[in-house]
C-alpha positions as CSV (number, residue, x, y, z in Angstrom):
1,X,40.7,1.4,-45.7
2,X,38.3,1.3,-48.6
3,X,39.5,-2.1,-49.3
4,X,38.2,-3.2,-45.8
5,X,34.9,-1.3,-45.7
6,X,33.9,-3.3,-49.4
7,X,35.0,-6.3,-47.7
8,X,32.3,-5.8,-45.0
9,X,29.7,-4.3,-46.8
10,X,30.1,-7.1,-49.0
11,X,29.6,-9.8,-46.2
12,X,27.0,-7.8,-45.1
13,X,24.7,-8.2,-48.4
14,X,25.7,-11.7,-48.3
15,X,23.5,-11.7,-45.4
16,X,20.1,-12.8,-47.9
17,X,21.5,-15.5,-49.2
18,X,23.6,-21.7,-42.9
19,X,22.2,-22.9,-39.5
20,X,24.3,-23.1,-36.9
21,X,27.4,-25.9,-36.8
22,X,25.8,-28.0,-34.0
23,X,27.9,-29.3,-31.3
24,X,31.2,-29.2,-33.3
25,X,32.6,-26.3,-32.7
26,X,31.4,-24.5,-29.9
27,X,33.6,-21.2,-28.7
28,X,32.5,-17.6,-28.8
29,X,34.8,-15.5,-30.8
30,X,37.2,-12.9,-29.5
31,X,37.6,-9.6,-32.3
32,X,40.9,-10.5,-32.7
33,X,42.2,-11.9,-35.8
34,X,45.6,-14.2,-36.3
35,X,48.4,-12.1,-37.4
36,X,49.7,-12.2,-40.6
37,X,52.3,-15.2,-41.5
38,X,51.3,-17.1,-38.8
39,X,48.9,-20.3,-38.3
40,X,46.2,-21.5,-35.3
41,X,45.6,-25.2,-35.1
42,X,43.1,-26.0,-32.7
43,X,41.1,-29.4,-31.9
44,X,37.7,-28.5,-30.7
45,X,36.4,-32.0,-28.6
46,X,32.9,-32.0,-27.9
47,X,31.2,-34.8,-25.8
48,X,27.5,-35.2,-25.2
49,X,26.8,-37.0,-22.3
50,X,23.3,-36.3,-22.7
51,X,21.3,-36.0,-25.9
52,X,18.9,-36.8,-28.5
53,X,19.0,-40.8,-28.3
54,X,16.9,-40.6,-31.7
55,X,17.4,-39.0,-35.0
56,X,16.2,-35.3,-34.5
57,X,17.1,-32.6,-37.1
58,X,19.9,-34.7,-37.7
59,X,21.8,-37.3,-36.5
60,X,21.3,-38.9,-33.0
61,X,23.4,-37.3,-29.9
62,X,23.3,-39.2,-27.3
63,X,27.0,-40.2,-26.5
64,X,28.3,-38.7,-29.8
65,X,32.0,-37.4,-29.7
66,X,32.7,-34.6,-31.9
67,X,36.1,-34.1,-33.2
68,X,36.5,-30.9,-35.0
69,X,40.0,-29.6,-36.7
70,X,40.2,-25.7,-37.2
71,X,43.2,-24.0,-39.0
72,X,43.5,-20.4,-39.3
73,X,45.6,-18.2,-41.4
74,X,46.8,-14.7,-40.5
75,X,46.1,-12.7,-44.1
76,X,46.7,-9.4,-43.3
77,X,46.9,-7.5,-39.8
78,X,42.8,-7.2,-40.0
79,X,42.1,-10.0,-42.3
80,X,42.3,-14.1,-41.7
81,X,41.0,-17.1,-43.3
82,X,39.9,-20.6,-41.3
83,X,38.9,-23.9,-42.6
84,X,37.2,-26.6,-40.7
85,X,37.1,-30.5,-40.9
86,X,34.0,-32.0,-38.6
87,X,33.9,-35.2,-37.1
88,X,31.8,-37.0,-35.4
89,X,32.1,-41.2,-33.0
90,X,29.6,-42.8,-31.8
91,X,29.2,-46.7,-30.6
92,X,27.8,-49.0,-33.8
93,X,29.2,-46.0,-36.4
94,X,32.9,-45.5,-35.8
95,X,34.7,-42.3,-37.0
96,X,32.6,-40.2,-39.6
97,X,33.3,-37.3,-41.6
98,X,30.4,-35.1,-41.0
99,X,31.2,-32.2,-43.9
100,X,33.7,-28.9,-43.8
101,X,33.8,-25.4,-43.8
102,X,35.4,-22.2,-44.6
103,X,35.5,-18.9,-42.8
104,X,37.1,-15.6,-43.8
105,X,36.9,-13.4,-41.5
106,X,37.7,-9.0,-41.1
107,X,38.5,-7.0,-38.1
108,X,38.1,-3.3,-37.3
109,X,41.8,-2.0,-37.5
110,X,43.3,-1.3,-33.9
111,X,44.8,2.7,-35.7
112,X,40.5,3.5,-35.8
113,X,41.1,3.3,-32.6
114,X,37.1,1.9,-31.6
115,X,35.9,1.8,-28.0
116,X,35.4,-2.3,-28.4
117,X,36.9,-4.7,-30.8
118,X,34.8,-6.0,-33.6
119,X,35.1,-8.3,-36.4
120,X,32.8,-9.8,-39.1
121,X,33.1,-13.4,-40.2
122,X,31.2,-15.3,-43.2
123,X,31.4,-19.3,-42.8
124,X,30.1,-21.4,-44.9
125,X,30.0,-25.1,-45.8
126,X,28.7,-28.7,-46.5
127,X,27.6,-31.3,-43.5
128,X,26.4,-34.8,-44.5
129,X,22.5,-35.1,-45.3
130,X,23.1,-38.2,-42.1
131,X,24.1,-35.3,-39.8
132,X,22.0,-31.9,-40.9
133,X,19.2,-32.4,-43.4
134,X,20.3,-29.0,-44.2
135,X,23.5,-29.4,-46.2
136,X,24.7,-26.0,-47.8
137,X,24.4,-23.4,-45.1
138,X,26.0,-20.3,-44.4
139,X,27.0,-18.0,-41.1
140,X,27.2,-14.5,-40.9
141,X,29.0,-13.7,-37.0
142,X,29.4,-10.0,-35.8
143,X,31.7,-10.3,-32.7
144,X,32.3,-7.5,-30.3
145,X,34.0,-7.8,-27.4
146,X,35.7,-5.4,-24.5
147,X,38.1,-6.2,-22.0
148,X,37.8,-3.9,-18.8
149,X,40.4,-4.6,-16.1
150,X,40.1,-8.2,-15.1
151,X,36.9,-8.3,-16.7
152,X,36.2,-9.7,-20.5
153,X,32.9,-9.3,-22.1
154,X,32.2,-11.1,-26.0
155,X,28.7,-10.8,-28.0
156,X,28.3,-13.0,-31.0
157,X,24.9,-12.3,-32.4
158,X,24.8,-14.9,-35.4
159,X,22.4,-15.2,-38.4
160,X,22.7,-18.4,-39.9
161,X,20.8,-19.2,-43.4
162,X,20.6,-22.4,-45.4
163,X,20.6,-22.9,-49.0
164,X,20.2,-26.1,-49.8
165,X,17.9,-28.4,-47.6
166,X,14.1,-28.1,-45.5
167,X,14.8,-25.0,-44.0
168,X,15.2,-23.2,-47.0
169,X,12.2,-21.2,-46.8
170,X,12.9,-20.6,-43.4
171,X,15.2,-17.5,-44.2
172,X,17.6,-16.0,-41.3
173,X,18.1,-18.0,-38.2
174,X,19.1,-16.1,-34.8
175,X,21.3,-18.0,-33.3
176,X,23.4,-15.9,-30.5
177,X,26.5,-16.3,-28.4
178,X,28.0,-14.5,-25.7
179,X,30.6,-14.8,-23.3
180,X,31.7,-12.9,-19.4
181,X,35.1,-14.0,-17.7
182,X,37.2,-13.1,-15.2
183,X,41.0,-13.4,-15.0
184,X,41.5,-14.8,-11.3
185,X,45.4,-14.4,-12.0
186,X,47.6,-14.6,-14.7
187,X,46.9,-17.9,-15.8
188,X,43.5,-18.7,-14.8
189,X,40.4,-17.0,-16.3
190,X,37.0,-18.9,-15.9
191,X,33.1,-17.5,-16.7
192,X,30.0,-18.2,-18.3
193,X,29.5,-19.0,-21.8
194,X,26.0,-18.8,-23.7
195,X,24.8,-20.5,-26.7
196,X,21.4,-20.3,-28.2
197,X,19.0,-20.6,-31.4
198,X,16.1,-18.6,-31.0
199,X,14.5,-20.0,-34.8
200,X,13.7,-17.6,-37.7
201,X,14.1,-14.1,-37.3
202,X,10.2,-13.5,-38.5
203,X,9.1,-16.2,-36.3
204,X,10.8,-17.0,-33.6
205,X,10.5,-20.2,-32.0
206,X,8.9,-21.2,-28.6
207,X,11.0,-21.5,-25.5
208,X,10.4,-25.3,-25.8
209,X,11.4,-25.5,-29.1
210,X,14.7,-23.3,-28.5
211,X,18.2,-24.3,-28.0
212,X,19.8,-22.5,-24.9
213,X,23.2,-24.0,-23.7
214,X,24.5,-22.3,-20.5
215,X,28.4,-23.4,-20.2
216,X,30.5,-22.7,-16.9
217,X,33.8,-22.3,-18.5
218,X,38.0,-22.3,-17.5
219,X,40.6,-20.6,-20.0
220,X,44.0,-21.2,-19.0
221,X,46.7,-18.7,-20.3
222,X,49.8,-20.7,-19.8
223,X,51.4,-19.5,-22.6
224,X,50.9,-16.4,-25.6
225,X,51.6,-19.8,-28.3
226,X,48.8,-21.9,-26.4
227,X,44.9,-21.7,-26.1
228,X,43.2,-23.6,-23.7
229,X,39.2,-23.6,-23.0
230,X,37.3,-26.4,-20.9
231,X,33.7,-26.5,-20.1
232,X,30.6,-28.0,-18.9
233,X,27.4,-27.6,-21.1
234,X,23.9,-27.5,-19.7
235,X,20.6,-27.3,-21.4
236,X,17.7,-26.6,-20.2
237,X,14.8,-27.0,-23.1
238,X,13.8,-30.2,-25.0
239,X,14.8,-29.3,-28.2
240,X,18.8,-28.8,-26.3
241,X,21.2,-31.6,-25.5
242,X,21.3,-31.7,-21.7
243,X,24.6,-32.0,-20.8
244,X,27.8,-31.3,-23.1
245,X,31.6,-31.5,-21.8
246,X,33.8,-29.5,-24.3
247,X,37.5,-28.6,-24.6
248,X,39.4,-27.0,-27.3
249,X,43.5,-27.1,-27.5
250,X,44.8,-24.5,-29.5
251,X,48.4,-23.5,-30.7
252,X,50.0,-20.9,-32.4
253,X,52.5,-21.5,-35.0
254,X,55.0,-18.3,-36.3
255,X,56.1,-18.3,-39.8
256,X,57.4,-14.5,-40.0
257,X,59.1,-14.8,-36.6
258,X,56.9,-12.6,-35.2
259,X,55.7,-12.6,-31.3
260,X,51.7,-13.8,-31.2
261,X,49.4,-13.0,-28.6
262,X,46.8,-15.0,-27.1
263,X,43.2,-15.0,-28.2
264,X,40.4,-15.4,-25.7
């Protein structure tokens, strides 16, 4: 247990020294982390239908498709570790790498037997200058989360920082997520999903200048070895791409054959 509690102090003074993926990767985490000897592949596909048609902290938008490959590794029974490739299509480019990332990430064990589940991840990682003029950045994610009968409530309140690129001096960035479902059935939950960047923590940004992406969501639970989320992205301020469609296509893969369990 002292293992784990140096593990999170130590993410937490990592805090001081990432902005926020983009539209690449766009899921709120459950607290849950993937069990040991056993491997989640999912395909995060991102389309905005309506976006930035000009270069605006990055690359143009408009019509971009987003490919994103996440694997993650169960470590331990409260430890994991997940690597990203990002992607990015768009008419007149072709396919482009856009950069990738790593992610550890540590849970609260189920035996302390907390009220909610919690977890603490640290990405961090390299994006093409093209994409983000900030190219070394790093993300700090506290997730808590509660199911309550057919109810399931997530809060991800992120701090990213970058470390190489404009925004340097910037220091933290607040850039929350949160999530509500309800399980209709057994196979068919479906919600709201909320994704914003408020700006830097000792100067927040107008509501003009925020990002705020409100996304009516569906999670299908056909199967404990399968993860499937759809949504349709809208956002309402200038400085947010107006309209997103997203999926992401998980699966499970067992090498201690070992029964998983789905992640929300």
């Amino acid at each position: 247990m002292k293992t784990i509690l140096a593990v999170f102090l130590l993410l937490g003074v990592a805090t001081g020294v990432a902005c926020a993926q983009g539209n690449y990767e766009i899921q709120v985490y459950a607290s849950e982390t993937e069990p040991p000897k056993s491997l989640m592949t999912e395909l995060h596909s991102n389309f905005t239908a309506d976006g930035h048609r000009f270069y605006f902290n990055g690359a143009a938008t408009n019509h971009a498709e987003h490919e994103t490959l996440e694997l993650t590794e169960g470590i331990t029974e409260w430890s994991e570790v997940g690597f990203y490739v990002f992607t990015s299509e768009q008419s007149g480019t072709g396919v482009q790498w856009v950069g990738d990332h790593i992610r550890p990430r540590v849970r609260v064990p189920d035996n302390w037997h907390w009220p909610v589940g919690a977890s603490l991840s640290l990405e961090v990682g390299y994006q093409r200058a093209y994409f983000s003029p900030d190219t070394w950045t790093m993300e700090i994610r506290p997730i808590v989360d509660k199911q309550i009968g057919r109810w399931y409530y997530a809060v991800n309140p992120v701090l990213d920082r970058t470390f190489h690129g404009p925004d340097v001096n910037l220091g933290l960035d607040f850039a929350p997520a949160a999530k509500i479902s309800y399980n209709f059935n057994k196979v068919v939950a479906g919600g709201l999903e909320y994704y914003a960047d408020y700006g830097s923590l000792t100067n927040i940004a107008s509501l003009h200048n925020q990002q705020q992406q409100f996304f009516p969501a569906v999670d299908l639970n056909v199967s404990p070895k399968w993860e499937i989320n759809f949504g349709v992205g809208i956002g309402p301020t200038a400085a947010t791409d107006h309209w997103i469609i997203k999926g992401i296509l998980g699966r499970h893969f067992d090498w201690g054959h070992r029964k998983t369990s789905l992640r929300q």
